[in-house]
C-alpha positions as CSV (number, residue, x, y, z in Angstrom):
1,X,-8.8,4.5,14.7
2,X,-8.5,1.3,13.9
3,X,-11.0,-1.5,15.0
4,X,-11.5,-5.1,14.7
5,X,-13.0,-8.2,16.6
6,X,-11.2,-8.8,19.7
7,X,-9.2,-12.0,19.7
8,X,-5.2,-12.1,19.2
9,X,-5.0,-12.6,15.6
10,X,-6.9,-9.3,15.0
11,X,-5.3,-7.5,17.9
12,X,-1.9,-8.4,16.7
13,X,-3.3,-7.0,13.4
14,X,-4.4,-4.1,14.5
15,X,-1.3,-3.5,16.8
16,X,1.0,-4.0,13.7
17,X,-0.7,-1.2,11.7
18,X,-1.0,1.3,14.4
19,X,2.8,0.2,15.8
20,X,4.1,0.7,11.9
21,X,2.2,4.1,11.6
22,X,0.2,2.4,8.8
23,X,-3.3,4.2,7.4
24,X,-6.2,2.3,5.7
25,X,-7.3,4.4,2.6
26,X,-10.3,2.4,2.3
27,X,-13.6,3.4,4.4
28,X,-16.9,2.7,2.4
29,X,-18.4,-0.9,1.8
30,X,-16.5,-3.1,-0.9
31,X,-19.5,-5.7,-0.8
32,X,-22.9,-5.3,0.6
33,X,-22.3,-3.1,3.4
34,X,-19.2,-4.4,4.4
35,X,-15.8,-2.9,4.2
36,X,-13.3,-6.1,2.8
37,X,-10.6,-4.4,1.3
38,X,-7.3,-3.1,2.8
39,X,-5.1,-0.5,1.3
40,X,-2.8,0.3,3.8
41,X,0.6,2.5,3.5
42,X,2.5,4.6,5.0
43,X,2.7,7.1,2.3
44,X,-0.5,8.3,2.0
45,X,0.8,12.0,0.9
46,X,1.0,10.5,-2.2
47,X,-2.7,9.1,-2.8
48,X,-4.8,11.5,-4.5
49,X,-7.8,9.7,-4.6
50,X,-9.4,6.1,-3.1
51,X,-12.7,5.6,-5.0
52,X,-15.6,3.5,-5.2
53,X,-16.7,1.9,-8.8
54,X,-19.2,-0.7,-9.9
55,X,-18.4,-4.0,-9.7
56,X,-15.8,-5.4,-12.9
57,X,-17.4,-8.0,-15.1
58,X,-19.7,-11.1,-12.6
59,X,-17.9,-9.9,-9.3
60,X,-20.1,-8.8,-6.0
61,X,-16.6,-6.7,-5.2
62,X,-16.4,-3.3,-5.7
63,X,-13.8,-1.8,-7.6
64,X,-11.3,0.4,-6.4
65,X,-9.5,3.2,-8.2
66,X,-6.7,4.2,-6.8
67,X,-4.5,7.6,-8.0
68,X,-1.4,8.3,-7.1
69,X,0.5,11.5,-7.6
70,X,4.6,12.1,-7.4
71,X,6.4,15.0,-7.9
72,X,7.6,16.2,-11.0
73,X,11.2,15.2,-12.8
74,X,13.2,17.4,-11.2
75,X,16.0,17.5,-13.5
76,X,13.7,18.3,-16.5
77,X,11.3,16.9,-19.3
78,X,13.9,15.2,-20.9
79,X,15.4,13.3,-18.2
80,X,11.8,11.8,-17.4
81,X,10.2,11.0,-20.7
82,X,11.2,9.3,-23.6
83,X,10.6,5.7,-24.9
84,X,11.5,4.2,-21.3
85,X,9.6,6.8,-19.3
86,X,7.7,4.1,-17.4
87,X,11.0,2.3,-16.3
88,X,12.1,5.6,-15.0
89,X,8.3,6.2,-13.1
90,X,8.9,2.9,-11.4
91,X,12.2,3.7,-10.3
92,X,11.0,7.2,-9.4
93,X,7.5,5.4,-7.7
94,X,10.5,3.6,-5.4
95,X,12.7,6.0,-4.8
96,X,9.6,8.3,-3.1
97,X,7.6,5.3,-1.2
98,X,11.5,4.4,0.2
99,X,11.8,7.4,1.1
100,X,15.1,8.3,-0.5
101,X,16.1,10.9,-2.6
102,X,17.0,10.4,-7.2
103,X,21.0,10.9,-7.0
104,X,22.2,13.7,-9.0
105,X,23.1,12.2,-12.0
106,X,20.3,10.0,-12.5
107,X,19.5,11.7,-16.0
108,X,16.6,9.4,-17.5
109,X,18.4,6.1,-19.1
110,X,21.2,6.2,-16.8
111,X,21.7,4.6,-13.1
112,X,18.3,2.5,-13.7
């Protein structure tokens, strides 16, 4: 459940996320002990893993590592890998998080 100070501009925050069935993947401290970060979606079934790492380079921020994990190709190997394999992962990554389904002819290096 989601929590916040209570005056409007929170509560309207917090009403958004709740009213768009919206989950925060982060829960542990992103500096000191207190939790700054937001990583909200509404695909979560696709997150693997939210992690915690050291700080990068001078910041007092945690780092975040974030892995995501799709389905496989499903019409083969060769339609999902090649020399523009992450062109076709980005139109696969928005195909899933929109929720619609890779037409039957999208064969990789056509329809992208």
């Amino acid at each position: 459940m989601l929590t916040g100070p209570d005056d409007v501009l929170h509560q309207s925050f917090v009403d958004f996320v709740t009213n768009q069935g919206l989950s925060q993947l982060i829960n542990f401290p992103t500096r000191g002990l207190n939790v700054l970060d937001i990583l909200l979606t509404d695909a979560d079934h696709i997150v693997t893993s939210v992690q915690c790492l050291p700080p990068f380079g001078g910041s007092d921020h945690a780092t975040i590592d974030i892995s995501l994990g799709f389905p496989s190709c499903p019409y083969g190997q060769n339609s999902c890998c090649g020399t523009n394999s992450s062109k076709y992962m980005w139109h696969h990554v928005t195909l899933v998080l929109t929720g619609n389904v890779l037409p039957p002819n999208a064969i990789f290096g056509k329809n992208l």
